[in-house]
N, CA, C and O atoms as a GROMACS GRO file, in nm:
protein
  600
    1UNK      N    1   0.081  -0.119   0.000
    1UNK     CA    2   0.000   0.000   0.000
    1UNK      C    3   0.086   0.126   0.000
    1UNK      O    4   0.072   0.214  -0.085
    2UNK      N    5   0.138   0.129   0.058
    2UNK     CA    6   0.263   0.241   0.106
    2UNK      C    7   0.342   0.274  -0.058
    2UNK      O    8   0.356   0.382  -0.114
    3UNK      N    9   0.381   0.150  -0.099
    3UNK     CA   10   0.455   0.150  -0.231
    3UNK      C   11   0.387   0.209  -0.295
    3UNK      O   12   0.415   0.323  -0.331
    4UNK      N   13   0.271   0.144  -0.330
    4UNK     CA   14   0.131   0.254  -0.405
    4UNK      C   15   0.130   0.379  -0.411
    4UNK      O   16   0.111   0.461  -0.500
    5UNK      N   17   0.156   0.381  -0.286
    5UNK     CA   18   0.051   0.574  -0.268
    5UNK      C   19   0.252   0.629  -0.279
    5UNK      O   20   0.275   0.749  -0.267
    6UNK      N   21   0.324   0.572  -0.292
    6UNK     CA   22   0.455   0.673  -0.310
    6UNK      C   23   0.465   0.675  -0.440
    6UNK      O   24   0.494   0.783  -0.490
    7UNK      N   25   0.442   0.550  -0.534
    7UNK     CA   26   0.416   0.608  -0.678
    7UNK      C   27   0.310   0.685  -0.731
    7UNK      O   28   0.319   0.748  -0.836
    8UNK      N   29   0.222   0.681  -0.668
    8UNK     CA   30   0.073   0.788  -0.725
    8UNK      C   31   0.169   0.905  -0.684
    8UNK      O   32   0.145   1.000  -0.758
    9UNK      N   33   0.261   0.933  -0.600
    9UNK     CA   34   0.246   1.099  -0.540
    9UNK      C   35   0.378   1.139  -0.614
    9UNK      O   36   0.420   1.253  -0.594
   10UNK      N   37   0.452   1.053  -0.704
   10UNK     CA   38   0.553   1.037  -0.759
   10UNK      C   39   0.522   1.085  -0.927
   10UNK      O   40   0.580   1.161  -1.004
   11UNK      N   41   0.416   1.011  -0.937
   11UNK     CA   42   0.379   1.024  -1.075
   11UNK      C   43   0.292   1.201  -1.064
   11UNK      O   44   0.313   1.293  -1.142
   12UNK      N   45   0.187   1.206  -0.932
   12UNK     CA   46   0.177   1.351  -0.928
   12UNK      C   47   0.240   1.464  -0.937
   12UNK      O   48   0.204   1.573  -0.981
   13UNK      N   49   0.361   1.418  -0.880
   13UNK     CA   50   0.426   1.567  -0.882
   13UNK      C   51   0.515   1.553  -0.936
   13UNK      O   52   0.603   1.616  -0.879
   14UNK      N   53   0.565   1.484  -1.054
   14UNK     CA   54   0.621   1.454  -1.214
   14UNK      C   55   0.527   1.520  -1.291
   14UNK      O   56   0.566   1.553  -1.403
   15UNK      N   57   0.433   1.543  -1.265
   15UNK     CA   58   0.317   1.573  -1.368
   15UNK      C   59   0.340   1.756  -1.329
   15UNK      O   60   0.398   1.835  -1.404
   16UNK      N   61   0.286   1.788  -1.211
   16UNK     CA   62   0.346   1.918  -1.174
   16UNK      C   63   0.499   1.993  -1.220
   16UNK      O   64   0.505   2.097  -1.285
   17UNK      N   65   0.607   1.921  -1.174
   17UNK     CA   66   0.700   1.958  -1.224
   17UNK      C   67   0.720   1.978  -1.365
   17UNK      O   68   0.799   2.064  -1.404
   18UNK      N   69   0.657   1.909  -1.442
   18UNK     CA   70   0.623   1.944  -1.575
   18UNK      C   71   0.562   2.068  -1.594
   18UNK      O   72   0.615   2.156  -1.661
   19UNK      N   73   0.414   2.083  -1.521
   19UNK     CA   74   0.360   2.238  -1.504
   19UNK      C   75   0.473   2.338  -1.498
   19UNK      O   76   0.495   2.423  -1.584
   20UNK      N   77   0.542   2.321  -1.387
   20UNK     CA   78   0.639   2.394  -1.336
   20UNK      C   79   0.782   2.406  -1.469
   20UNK      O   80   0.890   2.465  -1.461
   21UNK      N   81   0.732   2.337  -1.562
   21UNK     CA   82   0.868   2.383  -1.665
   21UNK      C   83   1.027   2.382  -1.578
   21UNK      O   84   1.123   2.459  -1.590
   22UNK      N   85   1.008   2.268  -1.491
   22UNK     CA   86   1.154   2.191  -1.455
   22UNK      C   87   1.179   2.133  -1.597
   22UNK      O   88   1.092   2.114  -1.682
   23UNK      N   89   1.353   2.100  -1.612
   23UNK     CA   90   1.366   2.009  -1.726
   23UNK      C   91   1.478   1.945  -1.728
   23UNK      O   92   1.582   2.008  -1.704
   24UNK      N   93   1.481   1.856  -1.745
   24UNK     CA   94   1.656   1.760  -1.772
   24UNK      C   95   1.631   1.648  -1.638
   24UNK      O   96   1.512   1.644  -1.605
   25UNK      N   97   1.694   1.586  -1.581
   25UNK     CA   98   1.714   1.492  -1.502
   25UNK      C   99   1.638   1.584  -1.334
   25UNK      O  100   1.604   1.512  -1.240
   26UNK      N  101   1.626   1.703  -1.325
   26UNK     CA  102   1.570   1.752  -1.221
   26UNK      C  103   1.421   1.691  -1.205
   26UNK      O  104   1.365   1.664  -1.099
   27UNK      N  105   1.380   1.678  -1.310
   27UNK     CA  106   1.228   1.629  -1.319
   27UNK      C  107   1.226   1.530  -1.216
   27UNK      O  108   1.188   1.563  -1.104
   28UNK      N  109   1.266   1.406  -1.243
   28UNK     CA  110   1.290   1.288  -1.148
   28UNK      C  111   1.341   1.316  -0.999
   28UNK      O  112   1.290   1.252  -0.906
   29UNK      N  113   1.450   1.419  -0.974
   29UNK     CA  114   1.457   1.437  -0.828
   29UNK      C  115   1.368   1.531  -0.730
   29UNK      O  116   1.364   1.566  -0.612
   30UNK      N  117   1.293   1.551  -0.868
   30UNK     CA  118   1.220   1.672  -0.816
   30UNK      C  119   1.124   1.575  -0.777
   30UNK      O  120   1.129   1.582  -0.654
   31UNK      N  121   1.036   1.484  -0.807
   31UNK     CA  122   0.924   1.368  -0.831
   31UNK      C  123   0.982   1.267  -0.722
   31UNK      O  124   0.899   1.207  -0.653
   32UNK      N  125   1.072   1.250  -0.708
   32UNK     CA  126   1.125   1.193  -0.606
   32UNK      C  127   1.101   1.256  -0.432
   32UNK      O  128   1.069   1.187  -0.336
   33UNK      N  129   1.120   1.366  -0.432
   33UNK     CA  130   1.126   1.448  -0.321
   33UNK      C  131   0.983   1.451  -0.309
   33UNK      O  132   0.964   1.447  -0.188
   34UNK      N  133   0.883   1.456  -0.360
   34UNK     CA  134   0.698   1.483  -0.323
   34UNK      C  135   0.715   1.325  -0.272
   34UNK      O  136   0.672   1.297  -0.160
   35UNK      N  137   0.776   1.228  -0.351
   35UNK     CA  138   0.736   1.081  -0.292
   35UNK      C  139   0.805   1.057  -0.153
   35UNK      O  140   0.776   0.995  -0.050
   36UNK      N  141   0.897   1.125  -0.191
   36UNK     CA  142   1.005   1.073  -0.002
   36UNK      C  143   0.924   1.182   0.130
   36UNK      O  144   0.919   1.147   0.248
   37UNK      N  145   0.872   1.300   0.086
   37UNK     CA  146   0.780   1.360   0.141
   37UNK      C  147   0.653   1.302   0.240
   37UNK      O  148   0.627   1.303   0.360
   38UNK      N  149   0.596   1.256   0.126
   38UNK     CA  150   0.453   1.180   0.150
   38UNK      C  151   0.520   1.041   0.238
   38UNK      O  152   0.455   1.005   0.336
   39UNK      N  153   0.607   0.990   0.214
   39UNK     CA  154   0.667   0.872   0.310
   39UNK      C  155   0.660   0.920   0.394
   39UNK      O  156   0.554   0.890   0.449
   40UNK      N  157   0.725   1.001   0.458
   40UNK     CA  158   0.791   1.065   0.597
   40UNK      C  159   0.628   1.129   0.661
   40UNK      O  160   0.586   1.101   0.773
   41UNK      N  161   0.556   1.216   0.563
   41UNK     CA  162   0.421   1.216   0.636
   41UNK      C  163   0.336   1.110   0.705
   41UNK      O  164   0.279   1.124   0.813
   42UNK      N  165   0.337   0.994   0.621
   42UNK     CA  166   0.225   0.876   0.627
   42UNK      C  167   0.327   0.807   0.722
   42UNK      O  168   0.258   0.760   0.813
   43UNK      N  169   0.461   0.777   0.746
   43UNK     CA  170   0.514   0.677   0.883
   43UNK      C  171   0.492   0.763   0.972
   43UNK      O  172   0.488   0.710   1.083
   44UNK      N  173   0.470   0.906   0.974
   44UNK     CA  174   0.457   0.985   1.065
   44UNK      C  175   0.329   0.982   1.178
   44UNK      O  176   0.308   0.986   1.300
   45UNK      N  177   0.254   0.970   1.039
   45UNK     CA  178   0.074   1.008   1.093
   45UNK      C  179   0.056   0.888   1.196
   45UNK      O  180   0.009   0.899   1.309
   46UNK      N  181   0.119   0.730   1.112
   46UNK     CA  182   0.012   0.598   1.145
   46UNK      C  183   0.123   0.617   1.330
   46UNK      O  184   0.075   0.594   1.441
   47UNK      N  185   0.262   0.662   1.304
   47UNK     CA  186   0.345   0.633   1.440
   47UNK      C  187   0.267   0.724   1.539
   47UNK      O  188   0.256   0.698   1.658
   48UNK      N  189   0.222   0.816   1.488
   48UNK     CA  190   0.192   0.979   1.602
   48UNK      C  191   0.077   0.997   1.610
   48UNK      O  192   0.025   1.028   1.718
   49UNK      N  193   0.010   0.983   1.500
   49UNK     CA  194  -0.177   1.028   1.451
   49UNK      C  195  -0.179   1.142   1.494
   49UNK      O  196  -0.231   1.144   1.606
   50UNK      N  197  -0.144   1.255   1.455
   50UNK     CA  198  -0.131   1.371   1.459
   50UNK      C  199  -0.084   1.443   1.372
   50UNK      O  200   0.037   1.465   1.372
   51UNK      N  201  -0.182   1.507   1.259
   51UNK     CA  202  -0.107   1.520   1.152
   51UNK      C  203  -0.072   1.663   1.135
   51UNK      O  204  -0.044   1.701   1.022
   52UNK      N  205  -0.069   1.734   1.221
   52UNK     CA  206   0.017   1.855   1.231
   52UNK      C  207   0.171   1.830   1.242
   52UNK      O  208   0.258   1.862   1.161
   53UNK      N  209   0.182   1.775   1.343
   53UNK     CA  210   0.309   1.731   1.399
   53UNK      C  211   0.389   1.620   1.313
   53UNK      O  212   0.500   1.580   1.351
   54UNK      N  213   0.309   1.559   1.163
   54UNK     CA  214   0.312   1.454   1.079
   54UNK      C  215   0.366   1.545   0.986
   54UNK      O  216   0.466   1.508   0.925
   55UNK      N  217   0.311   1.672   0.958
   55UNK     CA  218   0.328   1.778   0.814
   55UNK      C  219   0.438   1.874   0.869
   55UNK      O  220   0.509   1.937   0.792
   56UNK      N  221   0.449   1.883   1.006
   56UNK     CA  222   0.608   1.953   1.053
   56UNK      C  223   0.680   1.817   1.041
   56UNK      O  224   0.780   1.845   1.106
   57UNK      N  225   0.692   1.728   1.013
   57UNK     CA  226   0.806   1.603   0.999
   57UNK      C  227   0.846   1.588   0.814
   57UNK      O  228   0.947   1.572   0.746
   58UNK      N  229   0.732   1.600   0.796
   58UNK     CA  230   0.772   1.553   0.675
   58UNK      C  231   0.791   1.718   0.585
   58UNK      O  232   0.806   1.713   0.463
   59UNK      N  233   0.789   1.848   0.654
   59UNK     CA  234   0.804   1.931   0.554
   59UNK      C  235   0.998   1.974   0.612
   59UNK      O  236   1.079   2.046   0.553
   60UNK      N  237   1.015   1.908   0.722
   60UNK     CA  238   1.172   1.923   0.739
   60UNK      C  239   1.198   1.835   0.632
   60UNK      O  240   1.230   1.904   0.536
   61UNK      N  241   1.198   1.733   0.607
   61UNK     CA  242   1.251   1.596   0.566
   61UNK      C  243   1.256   1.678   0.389
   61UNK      O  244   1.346   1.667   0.305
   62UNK      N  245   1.127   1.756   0.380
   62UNK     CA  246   1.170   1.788   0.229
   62UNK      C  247   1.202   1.922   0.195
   62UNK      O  248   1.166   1.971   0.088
   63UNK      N  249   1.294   2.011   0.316
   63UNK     CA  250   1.343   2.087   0.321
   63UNK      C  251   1.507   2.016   0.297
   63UNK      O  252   1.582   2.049   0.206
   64UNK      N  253   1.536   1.918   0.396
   64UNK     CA  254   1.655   1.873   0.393
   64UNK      C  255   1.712   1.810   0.204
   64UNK      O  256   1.810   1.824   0.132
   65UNK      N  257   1.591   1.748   0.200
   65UNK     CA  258   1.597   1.644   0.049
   65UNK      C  259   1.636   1.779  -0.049
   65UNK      O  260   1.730   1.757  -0.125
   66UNK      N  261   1.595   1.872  -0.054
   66UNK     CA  262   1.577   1.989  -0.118
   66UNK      C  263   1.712   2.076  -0.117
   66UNK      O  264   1.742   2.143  -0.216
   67UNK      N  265   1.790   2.072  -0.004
   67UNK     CA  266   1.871   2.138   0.017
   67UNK      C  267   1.998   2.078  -0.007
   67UNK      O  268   2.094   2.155  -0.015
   68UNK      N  269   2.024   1.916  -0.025
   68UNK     CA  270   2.076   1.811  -0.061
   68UNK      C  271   2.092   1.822  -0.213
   68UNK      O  272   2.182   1.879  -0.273
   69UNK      N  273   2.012   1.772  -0.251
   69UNK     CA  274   1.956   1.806  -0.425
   69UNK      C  275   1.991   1.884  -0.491
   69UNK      O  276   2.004   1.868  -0.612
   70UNK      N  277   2.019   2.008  -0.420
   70UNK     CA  278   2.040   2.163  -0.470
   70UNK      C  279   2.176   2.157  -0.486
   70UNK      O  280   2.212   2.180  -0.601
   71UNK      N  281   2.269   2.132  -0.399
   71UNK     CA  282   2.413   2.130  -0.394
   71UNK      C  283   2.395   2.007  -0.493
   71UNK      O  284   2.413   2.036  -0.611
   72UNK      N  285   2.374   1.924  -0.476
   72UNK     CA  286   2.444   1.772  -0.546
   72UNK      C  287   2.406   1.790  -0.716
   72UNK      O  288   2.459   1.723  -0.805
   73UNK      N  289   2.325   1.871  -0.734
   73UNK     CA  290   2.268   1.868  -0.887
   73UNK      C  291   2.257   2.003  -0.961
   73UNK      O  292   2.214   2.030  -1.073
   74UNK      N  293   2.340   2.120  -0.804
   74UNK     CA  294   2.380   2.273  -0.927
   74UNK      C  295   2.255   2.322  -0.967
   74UNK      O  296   2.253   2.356  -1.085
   75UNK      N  297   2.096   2.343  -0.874
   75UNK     CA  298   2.043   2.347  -0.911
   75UNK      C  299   1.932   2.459  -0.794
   75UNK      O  300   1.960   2.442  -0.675
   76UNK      N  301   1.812   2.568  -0.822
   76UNK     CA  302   1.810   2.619  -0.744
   76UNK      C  303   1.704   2.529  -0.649
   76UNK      O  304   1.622   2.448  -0.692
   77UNK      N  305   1.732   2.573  -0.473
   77UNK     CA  306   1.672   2.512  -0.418
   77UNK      C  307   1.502   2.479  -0.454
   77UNK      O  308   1.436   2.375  -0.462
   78UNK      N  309   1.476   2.594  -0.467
   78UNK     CA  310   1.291   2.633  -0.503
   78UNK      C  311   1.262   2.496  -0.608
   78UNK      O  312   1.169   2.416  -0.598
   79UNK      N  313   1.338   2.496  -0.676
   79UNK     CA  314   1.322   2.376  -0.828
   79UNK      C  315   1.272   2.228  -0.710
   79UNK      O  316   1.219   2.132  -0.764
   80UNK      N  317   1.289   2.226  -0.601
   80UNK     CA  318   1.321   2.091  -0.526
   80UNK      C  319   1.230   2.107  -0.424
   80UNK      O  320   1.156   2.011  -0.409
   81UNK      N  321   1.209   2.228  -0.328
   81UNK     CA  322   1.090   2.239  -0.289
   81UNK      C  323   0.932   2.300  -0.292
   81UNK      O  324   0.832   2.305  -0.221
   82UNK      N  325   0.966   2.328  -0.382
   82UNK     CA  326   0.839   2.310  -0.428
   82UNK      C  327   0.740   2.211  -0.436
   82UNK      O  328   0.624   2.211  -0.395
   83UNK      N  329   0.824   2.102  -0.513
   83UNK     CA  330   0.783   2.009  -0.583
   83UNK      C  331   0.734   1.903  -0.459
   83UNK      O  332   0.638   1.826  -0.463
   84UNK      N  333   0.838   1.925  -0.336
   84UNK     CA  334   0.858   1.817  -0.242
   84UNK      C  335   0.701   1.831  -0.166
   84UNK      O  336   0.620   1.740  -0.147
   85UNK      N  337   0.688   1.959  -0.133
   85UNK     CA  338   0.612   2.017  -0.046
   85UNK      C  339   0.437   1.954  -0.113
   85UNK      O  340   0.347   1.905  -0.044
   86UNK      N  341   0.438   1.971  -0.224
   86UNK     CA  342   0.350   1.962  -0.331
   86UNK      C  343   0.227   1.851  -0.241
   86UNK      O  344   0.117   1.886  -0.198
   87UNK      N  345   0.286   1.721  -0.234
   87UNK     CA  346   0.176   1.612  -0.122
   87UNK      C  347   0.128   1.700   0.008
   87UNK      O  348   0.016   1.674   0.054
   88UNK      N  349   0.188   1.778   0.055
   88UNK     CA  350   0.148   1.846   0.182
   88UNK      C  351   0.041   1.931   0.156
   88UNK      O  352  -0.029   1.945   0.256
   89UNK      N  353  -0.004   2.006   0.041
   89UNK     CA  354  -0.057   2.149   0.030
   89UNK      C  355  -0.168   2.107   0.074
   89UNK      O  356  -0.217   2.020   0.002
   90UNK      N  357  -0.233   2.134   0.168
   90UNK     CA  358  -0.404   2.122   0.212
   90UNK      C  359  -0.508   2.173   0.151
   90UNK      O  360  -0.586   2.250   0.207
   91UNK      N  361  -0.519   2.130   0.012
   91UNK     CA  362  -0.615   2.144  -0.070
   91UNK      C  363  -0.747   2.138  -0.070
   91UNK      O  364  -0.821   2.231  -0.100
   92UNK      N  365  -0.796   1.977  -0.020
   92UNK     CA  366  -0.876   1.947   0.033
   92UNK      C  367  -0.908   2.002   0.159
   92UNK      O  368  -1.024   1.977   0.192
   93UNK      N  369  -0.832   2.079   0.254
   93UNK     CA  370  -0.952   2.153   0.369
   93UNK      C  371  -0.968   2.292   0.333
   93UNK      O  372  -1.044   2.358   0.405
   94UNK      N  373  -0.889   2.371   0.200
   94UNK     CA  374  -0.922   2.506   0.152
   94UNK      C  375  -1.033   2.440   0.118
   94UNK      O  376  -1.110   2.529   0.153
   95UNK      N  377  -1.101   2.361   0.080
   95UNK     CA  378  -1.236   2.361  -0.017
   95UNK      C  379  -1.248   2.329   0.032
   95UNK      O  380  -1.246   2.248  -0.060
   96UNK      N  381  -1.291   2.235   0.208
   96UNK     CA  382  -1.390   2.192   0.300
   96UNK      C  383  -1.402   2.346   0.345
   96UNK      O  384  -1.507   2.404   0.317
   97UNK      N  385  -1.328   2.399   0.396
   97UNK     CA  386  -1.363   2.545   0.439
   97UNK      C  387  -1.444   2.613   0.377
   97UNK      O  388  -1.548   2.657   0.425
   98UNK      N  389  -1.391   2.634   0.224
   98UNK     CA  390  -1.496   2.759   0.149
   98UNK      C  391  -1.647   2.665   0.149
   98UNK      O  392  -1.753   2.722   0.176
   99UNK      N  393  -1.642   2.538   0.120
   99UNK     CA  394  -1.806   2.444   0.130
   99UNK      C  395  -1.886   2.506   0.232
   99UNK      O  396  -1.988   2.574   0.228
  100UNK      N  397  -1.792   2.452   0.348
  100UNK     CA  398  -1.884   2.519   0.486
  100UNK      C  399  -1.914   2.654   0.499
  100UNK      O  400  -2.014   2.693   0.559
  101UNK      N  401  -1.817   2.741   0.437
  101UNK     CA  402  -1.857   2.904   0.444
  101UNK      C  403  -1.987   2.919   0.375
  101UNK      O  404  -2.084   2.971   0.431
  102UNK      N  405  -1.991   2.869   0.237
  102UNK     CA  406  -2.110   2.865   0.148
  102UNK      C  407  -2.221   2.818   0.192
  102UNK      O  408  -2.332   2.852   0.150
  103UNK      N  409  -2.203   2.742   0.274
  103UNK     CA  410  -2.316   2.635   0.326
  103UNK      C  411  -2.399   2.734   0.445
  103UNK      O  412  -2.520   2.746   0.462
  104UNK      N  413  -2.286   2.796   0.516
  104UNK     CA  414  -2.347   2.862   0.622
  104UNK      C  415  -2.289   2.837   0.728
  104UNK      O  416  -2.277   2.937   0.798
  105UNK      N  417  -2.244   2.737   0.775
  105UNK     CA  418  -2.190   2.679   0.890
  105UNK      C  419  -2.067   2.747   0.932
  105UNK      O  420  -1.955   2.708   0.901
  106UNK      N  421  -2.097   2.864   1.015
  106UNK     CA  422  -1.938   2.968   1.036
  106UNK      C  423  -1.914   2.875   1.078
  106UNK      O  424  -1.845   2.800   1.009
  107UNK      N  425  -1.961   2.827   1.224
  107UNK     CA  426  -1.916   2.751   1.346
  107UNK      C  427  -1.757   2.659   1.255
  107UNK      O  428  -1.642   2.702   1.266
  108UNK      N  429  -1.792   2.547   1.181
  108UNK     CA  430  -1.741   2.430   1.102
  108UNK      C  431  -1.608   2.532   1.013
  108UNK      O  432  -1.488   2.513   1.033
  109UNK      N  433  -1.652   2.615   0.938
  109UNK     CA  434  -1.608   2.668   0.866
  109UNK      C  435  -1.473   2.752   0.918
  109UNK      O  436  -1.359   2.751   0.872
  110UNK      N  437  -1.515   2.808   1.005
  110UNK     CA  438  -1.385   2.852   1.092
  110UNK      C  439  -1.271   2.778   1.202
  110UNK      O  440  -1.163   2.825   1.237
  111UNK      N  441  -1.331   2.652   1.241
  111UNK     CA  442  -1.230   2.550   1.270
  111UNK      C  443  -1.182   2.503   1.174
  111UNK      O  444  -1.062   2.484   1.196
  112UNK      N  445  -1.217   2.466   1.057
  112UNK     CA  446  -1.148   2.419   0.921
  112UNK      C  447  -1.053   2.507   0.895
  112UNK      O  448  -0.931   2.488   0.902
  113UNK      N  449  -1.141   2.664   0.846
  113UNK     CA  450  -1.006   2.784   0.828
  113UNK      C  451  -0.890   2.775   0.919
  113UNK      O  452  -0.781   2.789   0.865
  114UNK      N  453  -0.893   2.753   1.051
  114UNK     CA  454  -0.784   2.770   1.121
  114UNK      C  455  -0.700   2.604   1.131
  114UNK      O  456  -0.578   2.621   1.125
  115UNK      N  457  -0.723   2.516   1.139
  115UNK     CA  458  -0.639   2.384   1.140
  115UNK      C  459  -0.576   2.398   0.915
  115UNK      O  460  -0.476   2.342   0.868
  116UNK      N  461  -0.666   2.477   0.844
  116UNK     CA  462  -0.576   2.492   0.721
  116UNK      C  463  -0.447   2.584   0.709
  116UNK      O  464  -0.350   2.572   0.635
  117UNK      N  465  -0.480   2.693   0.817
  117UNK     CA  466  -0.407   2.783   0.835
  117UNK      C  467  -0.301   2.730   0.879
  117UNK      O  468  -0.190   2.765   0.839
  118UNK      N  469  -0.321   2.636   0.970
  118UNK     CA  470  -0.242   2.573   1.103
  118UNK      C  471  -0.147   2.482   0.998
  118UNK      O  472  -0.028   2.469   1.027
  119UNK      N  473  -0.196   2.424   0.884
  119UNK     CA  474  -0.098   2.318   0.774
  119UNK      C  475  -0.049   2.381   0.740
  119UNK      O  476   0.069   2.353   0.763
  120UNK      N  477  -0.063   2.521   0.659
  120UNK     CA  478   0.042   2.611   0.592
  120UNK      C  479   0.164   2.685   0.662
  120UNK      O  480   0.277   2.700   0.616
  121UNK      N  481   0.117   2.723   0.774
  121UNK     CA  482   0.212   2.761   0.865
  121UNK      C  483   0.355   2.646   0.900
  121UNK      O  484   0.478   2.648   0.904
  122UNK      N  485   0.227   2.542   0.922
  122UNK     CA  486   0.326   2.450   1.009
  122UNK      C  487   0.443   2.407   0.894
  122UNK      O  488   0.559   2.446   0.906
  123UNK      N  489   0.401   2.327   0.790
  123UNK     CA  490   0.469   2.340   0.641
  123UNK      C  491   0.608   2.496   0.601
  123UNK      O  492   0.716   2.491   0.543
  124UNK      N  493   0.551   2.588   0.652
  124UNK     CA  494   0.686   2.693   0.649
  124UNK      C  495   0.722   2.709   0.714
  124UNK      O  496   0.793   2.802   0.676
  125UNK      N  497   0.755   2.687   0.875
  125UNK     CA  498   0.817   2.690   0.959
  125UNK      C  499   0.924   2.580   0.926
  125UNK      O  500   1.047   2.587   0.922
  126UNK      N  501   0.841   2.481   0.904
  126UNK     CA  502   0.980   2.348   0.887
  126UNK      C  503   1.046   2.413   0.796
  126UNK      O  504   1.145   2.472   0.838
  127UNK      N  505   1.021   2.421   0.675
  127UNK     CA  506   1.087   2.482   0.566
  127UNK      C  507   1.224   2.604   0.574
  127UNK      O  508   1.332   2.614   0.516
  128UNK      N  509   1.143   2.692   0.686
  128UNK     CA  510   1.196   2.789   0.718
  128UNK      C  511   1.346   2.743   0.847
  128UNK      O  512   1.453   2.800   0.867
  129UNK      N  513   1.293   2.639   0.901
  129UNK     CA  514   1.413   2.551   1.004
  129UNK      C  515   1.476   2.533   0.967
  129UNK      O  516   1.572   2.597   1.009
  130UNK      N  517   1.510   2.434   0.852
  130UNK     CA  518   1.552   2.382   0.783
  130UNK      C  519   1.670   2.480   0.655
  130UNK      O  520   1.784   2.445   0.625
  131UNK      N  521   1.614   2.574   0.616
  131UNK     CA  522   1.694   2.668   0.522
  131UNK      C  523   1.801   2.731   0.552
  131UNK      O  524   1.910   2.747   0.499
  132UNK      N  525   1.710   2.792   0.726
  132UNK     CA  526   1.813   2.898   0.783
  132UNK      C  527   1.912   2.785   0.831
  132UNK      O  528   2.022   2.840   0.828
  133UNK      N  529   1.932   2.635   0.881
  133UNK     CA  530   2.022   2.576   0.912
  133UNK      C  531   2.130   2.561   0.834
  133UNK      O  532   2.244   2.554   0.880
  134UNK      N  533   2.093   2.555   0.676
  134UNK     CA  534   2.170   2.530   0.607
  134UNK      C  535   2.233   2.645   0.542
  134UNK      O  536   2.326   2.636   0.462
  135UNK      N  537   2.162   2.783   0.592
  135UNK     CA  538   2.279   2.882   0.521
  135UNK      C  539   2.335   2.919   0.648
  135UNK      O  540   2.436   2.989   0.646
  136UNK      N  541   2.285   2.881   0.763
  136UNK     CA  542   2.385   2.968   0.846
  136UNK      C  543   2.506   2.869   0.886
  136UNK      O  544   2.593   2.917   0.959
  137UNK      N  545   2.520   2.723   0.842
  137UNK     CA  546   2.610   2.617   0.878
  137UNK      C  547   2.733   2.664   0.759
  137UNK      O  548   2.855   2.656   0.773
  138UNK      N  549   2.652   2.718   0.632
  138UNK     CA  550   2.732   2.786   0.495
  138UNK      C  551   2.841   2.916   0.557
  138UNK      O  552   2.963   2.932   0.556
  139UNK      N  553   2.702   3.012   0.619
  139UNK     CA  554   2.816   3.132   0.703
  139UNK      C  555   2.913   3.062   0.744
  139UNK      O  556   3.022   3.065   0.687
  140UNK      N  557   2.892   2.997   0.836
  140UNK     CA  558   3.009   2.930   0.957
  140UNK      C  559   3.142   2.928   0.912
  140UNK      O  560   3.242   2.994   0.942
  141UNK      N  561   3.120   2.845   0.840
  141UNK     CA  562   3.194   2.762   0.687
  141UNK      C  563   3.261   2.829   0.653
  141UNK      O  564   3.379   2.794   0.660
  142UNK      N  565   3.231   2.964   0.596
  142UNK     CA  566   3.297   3.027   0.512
  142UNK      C  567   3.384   3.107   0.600
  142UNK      O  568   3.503   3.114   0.571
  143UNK      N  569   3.331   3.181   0.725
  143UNK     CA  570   3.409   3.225   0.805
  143UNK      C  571   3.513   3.145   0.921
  143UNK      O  572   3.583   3.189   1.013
  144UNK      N  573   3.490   3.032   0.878
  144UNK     CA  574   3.619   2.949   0.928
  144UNK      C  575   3.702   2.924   0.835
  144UNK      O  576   3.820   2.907   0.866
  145UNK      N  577   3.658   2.914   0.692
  145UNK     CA  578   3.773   2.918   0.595
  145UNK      C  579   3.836   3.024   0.562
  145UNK      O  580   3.945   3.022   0.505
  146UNK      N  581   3.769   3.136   0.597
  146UNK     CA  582   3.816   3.296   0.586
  146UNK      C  583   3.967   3.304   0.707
  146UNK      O  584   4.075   3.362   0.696
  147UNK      N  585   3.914   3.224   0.808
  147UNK     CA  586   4.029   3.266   0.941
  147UNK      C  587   4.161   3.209   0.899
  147UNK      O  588   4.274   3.257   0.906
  148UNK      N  589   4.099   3.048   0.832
  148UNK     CA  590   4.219   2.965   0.820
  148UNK      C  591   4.318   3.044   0.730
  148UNK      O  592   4.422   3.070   0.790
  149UNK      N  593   4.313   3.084   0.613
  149UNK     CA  594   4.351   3.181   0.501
  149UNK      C  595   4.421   3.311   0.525
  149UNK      O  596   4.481   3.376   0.440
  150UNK      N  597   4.402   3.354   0.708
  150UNK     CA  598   4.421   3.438   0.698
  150UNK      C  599   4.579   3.396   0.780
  150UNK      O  600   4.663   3.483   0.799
   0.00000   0.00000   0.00000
C-alpha cells in the first residue's frame, strides 16, 4: 500500500513539475522528493496520529531532500521544494472550508479555516528551520575558511 501511494504521489508531482517547466534529469529528483515527502508524512501520521506534527516532519525531511539536491545537482533550491512540499498542500480543507462558508456553517467553517491555516504555517516553519540551518552552517563555513587563510 505504502509503495502505491509513493508512486501515485511520484507520478503527481512529475506531472506538476512538468507544469512547473523543470527540465533535464531535475524532473525525477524533483518527483522523487513529493514521494520521499509523502513517506515521511504517512510513517509519521500511522506512528503519532497527529497530523500537524506529521506535516512539521515531513516538511523538514523535504526541506533537507531539497537542500541536498540543490548542492548535489547545481540546481536552485525552489526547483526541489516546491515540488517536495507539493503532497502536503491542504487542498482538500481550503475547499472543505470555502463548502462550509457557502453552506453557512461559520461555526465548522472557521475551525477548518484555522487547522488549514495551522498546515500552511506549520509546512513553512519546517521549511523555514531547515533553510536557515543550512545557510547559516554555509556562514560558519565560510568564516572558518576565511580565518584559516588568513
Amino acid at each position: 500500500m505504502i509503495v502505491r501511494n509513493f508512486l501515485l504521489i511520484m507520478v503527481a508531482t512529475l506531472c506538476f513539475s512538468i507544469l512547473f517547466n523543470i527540465k533535464g534529469k531535475n524532473i525525477f529528483f524533483a518527483a522523487l522528493g513529493g514521494g520521499i515527502t509523502w513517506i515521511f508524512y504517512s510513517c509519521s501520521l500511522s506512528t503519532f496520529n497527529v497530523d500537524i506534527y506529521s506535516i512539521f516532519i515531513a516538511s523538514i525531511a523535504a526541506g533537507i531532500y531539497s537542500e541536498i539536491m540543490a548542492r548535489v545537482l547545481k540546481s536552485p533550491v525552489t526547483v526541489f521544494i516546491i515540488c517536495s512540499i507539493i503532497p502536503l498542500v491542504p487542498g482538500v480543507a481550503m475547499y472543505n472550508t470555502m463548502l462550509e462558508t457557502v453552506q453557512g456553517n461559520v461555526t465548522t467553517s472557521v475551525n477548518l479555516g484555522i487547522h488549514t491555516l495551522a498546515i500552511a504555517g506549520t509546512i513553512a516553519i519546517g521549511i523555514f528551520v531547515i533553510t536557515s540551518s543550512f545557510r547559516l552552517s554555509a556562514l560558519i563555513n565560510k568564516k572558518i575558511n576565511l580565518k584559516k587563510s588568513l
